[in-house]
C-alpha positions in Angstrom: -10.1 -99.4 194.7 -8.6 -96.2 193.4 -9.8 -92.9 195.3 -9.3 -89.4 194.2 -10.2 -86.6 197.0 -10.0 -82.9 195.7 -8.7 -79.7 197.9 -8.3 -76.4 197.8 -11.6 -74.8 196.7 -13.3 -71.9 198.6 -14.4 -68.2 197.6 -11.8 -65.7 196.0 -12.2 -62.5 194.5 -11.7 -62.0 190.5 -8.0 -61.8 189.9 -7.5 -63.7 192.9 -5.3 -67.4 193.1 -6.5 -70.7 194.6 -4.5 -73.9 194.4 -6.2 -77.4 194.1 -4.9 -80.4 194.8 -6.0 -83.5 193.5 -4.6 -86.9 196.1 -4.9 -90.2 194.3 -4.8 -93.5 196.1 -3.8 -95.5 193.2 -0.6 -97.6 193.7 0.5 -97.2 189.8 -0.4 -93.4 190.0 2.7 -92.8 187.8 0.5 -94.4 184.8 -2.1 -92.5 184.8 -3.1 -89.3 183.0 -4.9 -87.1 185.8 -7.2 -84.5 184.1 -9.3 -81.7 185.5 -12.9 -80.8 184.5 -15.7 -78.6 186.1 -19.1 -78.2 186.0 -22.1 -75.5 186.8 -25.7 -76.2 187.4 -27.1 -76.9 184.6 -24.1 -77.7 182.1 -22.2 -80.4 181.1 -19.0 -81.2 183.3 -16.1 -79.4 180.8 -12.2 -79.9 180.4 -10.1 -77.3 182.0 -6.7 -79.5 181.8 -4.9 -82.6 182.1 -1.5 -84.2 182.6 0.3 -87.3 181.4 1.8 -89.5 183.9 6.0 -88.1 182.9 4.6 -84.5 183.1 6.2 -83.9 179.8 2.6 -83.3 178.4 0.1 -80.9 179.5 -3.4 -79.7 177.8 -5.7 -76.9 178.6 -8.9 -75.2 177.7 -8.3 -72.2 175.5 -10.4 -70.2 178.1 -7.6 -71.0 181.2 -4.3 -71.1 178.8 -1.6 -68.5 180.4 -3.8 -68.3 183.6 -4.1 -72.3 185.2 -0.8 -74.5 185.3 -1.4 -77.9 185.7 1.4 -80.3 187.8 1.5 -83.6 189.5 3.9 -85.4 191.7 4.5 -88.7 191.4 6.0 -89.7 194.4 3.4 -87.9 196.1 0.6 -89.1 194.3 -0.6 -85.6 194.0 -1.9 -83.1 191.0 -1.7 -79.9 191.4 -4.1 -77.1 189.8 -2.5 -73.0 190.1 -5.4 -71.0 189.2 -4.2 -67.8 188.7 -6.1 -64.5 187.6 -9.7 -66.0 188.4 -12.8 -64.9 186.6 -16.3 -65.0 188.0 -16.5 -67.6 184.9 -14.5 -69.7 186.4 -16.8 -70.3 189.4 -17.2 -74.1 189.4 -17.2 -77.3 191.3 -14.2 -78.7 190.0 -13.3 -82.4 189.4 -10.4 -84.7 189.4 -10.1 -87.7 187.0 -7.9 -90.4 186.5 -7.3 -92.9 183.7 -4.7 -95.4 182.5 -5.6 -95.7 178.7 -6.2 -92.6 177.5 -5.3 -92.0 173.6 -4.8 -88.0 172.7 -7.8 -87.6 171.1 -9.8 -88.9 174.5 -8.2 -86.6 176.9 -10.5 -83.9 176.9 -13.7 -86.4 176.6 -14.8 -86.9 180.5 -16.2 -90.1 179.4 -13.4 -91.3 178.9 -12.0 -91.7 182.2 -12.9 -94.4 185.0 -12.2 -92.7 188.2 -13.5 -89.4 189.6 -13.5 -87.1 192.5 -16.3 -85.9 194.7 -15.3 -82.6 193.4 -14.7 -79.1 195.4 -16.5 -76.0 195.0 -14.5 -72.6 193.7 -16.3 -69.7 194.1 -14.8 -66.4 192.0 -16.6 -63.2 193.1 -17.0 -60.1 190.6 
């Protein structure tokens, strides 16, 4: 059973930093490419980054290049997201996702990957 449990969320004024963590109880995490999405009332969940499993390979969002960095740990089965210079638009709940079979072209498609987070809120006041 593979469980991914989100941290880190909370309420932070624009041009603040929060730091989200993403813990994965998967005992092949190293295989997996761990991705980040979010989603508003109302909207469809969207792409804000992902990883591959050797770190050598990260992907953004235009909207959050030069302001999120996206790391994981493998040892500690851990993903990080830095947030940096928040915008009320990026007020979100925010999701972790993992898959093991993900081709480029899929990365940013959340359908596309089997195991999800319960998600935590972030909160970017004006």
């Amino acid at each position: 059973q593979v469980q991914l449990v989100e941290s880190g969320g909370g309420l932070v004024q624009a041009g603040g930093s929060l730091r989200l963590s993403c813990v994965a109880s998967i005992r092949t995490f190293r295989g997996y490419t761990i991705g980040w999405f979010r989603q508003t009332p109302g909207k469809e969940r969207e792409f804000v980054a992902a990883i591959r499993w050797n770190s050598r390979h990260t992907y953004y969002t235009d909207s959050v290049k030069g302001r999120f960095t996206i790391s994981r740990d493998n040892a500690e089965n851990t993903v990080i997201l830095q947030m940096n210079s928040l915008k009320p638009e990026d007020s979100a709940v925010y999701f972790c996702a993992a898959d093991a079979h993900l081709i480029l072209s899929s990365i940013r498609g959340d359908k596309h990957y089997d195991y999800w987070g319960q998600g935590t809120q972030v909160t970017v006041s004006s």
